[in-house]
C-alpha positions as CSV (number, residue, x, y, z in Angstrom):
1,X,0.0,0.0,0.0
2,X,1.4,3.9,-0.8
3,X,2.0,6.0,2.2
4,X,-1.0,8.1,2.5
5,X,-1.0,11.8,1.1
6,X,-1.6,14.2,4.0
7,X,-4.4,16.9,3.9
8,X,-3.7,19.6,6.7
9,X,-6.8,21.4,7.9
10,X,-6.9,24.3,10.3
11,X,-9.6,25.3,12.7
12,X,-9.5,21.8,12.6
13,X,-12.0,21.8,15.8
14,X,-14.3,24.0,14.3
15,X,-17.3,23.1,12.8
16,X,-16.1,23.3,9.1
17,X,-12.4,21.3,9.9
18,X,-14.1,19.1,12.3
19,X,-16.4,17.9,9.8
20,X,-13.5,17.5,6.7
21,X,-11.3,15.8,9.9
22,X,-14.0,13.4,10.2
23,X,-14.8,12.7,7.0
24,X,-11.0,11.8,6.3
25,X,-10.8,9.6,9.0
26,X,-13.9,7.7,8.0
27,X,-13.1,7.4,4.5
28,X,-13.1,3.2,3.8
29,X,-10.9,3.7,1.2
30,X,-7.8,5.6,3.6
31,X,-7.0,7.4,0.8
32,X,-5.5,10.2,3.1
33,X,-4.0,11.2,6.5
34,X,-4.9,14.0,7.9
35,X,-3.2,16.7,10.0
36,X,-5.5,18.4,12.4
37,X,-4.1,22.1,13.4
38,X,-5.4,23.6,16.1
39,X,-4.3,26.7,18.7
40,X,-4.4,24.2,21.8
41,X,-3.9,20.8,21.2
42,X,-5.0,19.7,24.6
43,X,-8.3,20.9,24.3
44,X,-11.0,18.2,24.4
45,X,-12.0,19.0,20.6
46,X,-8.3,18.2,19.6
47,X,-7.8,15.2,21.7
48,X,-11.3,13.8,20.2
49,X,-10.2,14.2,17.1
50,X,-6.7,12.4,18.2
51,X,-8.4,9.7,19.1
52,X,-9.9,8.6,16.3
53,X,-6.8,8.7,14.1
54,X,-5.7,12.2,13.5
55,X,-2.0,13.8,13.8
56,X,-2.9,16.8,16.0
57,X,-0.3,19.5,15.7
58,X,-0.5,23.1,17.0
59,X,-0.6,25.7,14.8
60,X,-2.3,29.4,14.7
61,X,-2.8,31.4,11.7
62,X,-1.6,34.7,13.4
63,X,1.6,32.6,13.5
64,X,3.1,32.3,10.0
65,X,6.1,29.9,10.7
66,X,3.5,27.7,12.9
67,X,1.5,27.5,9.4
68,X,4.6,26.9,7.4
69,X,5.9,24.2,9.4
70,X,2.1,22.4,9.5
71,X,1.5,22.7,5.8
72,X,5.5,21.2,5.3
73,X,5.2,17.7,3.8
74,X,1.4,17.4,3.0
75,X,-0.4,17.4,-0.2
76,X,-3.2,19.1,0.3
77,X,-4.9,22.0,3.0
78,X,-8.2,23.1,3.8
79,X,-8.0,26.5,5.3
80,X,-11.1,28.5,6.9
81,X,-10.8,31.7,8.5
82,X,-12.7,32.9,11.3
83,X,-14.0,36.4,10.9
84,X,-16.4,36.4,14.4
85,X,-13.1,35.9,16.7
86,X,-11.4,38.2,18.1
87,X,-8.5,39.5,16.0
88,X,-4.9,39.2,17.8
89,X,-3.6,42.1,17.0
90,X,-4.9,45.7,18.8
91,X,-7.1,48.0,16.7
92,X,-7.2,45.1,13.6
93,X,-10.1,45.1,11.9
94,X,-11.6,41.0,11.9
95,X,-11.8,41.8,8.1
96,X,-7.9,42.6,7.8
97,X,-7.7,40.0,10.2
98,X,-9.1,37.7,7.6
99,X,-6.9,39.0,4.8
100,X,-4.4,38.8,6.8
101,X,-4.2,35.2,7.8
102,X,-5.6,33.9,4.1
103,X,-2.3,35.6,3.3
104,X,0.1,33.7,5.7
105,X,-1.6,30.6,4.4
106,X,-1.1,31.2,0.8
107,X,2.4,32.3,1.5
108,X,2.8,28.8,3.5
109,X,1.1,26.4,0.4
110,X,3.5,28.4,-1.8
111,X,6.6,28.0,0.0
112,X,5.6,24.1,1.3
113,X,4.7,23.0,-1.9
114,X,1.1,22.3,-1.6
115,X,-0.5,20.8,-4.2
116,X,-4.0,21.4,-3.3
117,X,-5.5,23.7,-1.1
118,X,-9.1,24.6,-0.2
119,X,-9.9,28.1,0.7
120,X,-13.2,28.2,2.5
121,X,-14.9,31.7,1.0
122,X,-17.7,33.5,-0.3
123,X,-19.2,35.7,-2.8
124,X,-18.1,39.6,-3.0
125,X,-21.7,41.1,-2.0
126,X,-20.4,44.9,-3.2
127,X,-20.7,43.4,-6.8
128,X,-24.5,43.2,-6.2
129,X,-25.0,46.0,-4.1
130,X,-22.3,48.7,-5.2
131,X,-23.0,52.2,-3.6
132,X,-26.5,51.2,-2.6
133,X,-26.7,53.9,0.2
134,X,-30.1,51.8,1.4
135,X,-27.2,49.4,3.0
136,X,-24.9,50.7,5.6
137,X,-21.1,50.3,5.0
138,X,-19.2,48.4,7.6
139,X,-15.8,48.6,8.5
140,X,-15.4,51.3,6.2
141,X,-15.5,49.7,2.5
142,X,-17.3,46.6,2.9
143,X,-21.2,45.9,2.7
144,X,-21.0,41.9,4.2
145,X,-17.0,42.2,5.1
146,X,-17.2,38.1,6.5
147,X,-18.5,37.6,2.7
148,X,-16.6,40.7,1.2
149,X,-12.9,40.3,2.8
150,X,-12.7,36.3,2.2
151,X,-14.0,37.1,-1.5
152,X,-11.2,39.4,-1.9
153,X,-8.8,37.2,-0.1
154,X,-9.2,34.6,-3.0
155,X,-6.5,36.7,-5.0
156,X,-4.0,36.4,-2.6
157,X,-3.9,32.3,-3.4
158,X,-4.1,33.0,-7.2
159,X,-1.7,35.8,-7.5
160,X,1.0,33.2,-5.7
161,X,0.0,30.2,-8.1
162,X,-1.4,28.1,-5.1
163,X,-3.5,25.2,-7.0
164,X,-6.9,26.0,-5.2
165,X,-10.2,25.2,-5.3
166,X,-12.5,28.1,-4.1
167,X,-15.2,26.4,-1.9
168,X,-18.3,28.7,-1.5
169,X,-20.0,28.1,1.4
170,X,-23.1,29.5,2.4
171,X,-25.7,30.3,5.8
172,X,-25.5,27.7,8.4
173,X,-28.7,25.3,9.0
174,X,-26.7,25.1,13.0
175,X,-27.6,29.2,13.2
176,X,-30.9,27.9,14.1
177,X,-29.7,26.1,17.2
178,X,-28.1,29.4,18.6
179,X,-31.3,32.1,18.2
180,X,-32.1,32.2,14.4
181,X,-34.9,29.4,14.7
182,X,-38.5,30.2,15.6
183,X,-39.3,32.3,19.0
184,X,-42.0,32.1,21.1
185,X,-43.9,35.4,21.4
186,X,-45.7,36.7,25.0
187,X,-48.7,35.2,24.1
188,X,-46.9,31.8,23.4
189,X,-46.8,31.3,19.7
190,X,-43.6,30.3,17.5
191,X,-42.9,32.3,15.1
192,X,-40.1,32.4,12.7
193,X,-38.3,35.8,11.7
194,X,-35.6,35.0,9.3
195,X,-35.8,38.8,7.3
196,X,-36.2,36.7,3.9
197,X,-39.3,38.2,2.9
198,X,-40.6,35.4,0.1
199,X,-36.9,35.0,-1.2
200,X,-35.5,31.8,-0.6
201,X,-32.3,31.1,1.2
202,X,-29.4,28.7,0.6
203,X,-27.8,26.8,3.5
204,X,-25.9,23.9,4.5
205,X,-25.3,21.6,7.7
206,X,-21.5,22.6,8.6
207,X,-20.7,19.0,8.7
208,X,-21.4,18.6,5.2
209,X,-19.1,21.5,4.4
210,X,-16.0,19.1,5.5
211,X,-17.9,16.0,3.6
212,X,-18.4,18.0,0.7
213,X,-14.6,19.4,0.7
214,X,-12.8,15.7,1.2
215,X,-15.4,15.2,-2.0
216,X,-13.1,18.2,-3.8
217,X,-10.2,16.2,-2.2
218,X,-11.4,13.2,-3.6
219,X,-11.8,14.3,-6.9
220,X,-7.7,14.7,-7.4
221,X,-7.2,17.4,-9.6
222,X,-10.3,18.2,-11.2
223,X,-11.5,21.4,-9.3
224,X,-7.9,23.3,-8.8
225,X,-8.6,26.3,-10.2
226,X,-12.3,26.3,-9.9
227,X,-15.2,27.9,-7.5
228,X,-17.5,25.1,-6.3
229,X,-20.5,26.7,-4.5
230,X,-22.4,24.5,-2.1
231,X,-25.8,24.1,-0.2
232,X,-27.9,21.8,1.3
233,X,-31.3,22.7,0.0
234,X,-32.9,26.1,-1.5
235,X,-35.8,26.9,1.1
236,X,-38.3,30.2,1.7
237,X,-39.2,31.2,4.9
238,X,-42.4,29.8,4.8
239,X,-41.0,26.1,4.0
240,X,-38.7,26.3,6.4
241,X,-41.9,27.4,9.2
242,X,-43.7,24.8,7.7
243,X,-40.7,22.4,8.5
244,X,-40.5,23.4,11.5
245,X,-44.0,22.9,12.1
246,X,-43.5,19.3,11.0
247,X,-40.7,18.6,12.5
248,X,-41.3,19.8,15.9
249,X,-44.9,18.9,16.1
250,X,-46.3,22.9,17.1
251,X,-47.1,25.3,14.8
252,X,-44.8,28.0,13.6
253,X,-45.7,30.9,11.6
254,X,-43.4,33.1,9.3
255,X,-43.3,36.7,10.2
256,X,-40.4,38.4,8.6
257,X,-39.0,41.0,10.1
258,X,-37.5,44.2,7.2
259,X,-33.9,44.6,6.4
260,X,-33.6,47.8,8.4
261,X,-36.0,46.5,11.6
262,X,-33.1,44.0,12.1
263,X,-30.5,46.1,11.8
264,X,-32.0,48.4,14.5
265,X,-32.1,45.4,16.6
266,X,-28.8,46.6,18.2
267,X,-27.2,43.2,19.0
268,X,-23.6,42.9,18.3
269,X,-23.0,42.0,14.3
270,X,-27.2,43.3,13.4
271,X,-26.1,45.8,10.8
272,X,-23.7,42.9,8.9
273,X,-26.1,40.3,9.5
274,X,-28.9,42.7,7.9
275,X,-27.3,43.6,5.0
276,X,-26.3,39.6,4.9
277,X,-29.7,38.8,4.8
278,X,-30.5,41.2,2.2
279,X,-28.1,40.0,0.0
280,X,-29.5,36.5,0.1
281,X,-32.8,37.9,-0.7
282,X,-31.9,40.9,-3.2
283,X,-29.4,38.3,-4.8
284,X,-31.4,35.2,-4.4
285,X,-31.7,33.9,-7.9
286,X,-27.9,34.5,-8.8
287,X,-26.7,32.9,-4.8
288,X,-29.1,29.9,-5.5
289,X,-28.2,29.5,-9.4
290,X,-24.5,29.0,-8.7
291,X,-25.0,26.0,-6.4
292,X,-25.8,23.0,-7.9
293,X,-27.4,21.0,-5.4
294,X,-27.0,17.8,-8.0
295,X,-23.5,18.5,-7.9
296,X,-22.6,18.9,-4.2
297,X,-24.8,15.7,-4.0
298,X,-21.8,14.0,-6.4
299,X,-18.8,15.4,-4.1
300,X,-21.0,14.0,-0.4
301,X,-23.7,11.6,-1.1
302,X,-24.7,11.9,2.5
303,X,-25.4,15.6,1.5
304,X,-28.4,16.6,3.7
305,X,-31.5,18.6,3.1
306,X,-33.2,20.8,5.6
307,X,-35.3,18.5,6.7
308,X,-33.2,16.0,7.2
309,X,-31.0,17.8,9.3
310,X,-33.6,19.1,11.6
311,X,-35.4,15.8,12.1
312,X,-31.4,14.9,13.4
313,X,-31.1,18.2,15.7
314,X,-34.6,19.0,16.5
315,X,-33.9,18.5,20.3
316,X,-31.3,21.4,20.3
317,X,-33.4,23.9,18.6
318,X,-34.1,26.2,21.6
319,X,-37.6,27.7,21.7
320,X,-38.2,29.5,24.8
């Protein structure tokens, strides 16, 4: 038998790495090794993932010859950034933040010789909005800067010749187990307020983002130098309450809330996470066109659809 190639995937205890981690290491096939890099290796994630099989090495992507030295030897790396933690450095931006580390790790592939890498990003939402002065600016230049600054972060791989495939990810089916899914009013109803008005939203369960990239891995060659958007399922706000209703056997009504009403709610991240939301709506046709659900279905079979994935998680949707 050949020696196994090595993929090295940071935020390896995340929910993106986790799930590319796992799907490695349940692969019957053993076609690859992989190299989980984490900040703390004695964390419990990083010992879990230890003990089913994984070489758990620590490695931050603030820390550019901690990168270079985890990438060093393997074939391929899936690399996620985390725009929602905080940024290392005093008075950085999490959008330069972002740029910043996408840069040490395209500096690393480069230099290591990686022969695939993954870069975990999004679409640029300033191409659909431009100046639209009906949606705030954040962090001076950007509209969505967790979509914006990884969009603009994919030139920093291709401007180096890094063989990568651009994975597009999209909204998380697990926001609605940490207050996105339906509330319960005063007078005791459930009522979903995704601010989707009759638009229908993309997402994915984060596991199968890491099933769906070891599919890319899988595939050898055939999507370096390609974007490969991915979802789960397409669904409007009133499927999704009408899964919810069947699912979790009470009634739950969609009542949208408006783009600006959710930016005014004032909660840390409101303004990004409205103009987010308008962008899936505004944007929905062109968002939902460029992911194929037949063809993320190709790359992870076990791909699962809204439903399914609630019928699995149900219990931790929290509706107080």
């Amino acid at each position: 038998m050949s020696e196994q190639k090595i993929i090295a995937v940071a935020g390896a205890t995340g929910a993106q790495g986790g799930g590319l981690v796992r799907a490695i290491l349940a692969d019957p096939e053993r076609r690859f090794a992989v190299r989980a890099l984490t900040r703390n290796a004695a964390s419990d994630k990083a010992q879990a993932l230890a003990a089913l099989g994984a070489e758990v090495v620590e490695a931050d992507l603030d820390d550019e010859a901690s990168i270079r030295k985890a990438f060093d030897g393997a074939y391929g790396a899936y690399v996620v950034t985390n725009y929602w933690q905080t940024p290392a450095k005093a008075g950085q931006s999490p959008a330069e933040m972002e740029l910043e580390q996408a840069g040490i790790a395209a500096r690393a592939a480069k230099e290591t010789g990686v022969q695939h890498l993954i870069w975990s990003t999004l679409e640029d939402t300033r191409d659909h909005f431009g100046s639209d002065e009906r949606v705030p600016t954040v962090e001076e230049t950007y509209k969505v800067p967790h979509f914006d600054a990884k969009s603009e972060a994919n030139r920093l791989f291709t401007d180096l010749g890094v063989p990568t495939t651009f994975l597009q990810t999209t909204f998380y089916f697990d926001a609605f187990k940490q207050g996105l899914g339906p509330a319960r009013t005063p007078d005791g109803k459930l009522v979903l307020t995704l601010p989707m008005d009759s638009a229908p939203i993309s997402g994915i369960a984060t596991e199968d983002i890491g099933k769906t990239a070891f599919g890319v891995f899988a595939s050898g060659s055939e999507f370096i130098g390609e974007t490969v958007s991915i979802a789960g399922d397409h669904v409007t706000g009133k499927e999704l309450a009408q899964t919810f209703t069947e699912v979790l056997g009470e009634q739950v009504d969609y009542q949208p809330l408006g783009f600006d009403d959710y930016r005014a709610l004032g909660f840390p991240g409101a303004v990004e996470l409205g103009n987010m939301f308008q962008y899936y709506a505004e944007d929905a046709d062109g968002f939902t066109g460029r992911r194929d659900l037949d063809q993320v279905r190709k790359l992870n079979p076990e791909l699962q659809s809204f439903r399914t994935w609630l019928e699995a998680n149900k219990a931790d949707i929290p509706l107080s």
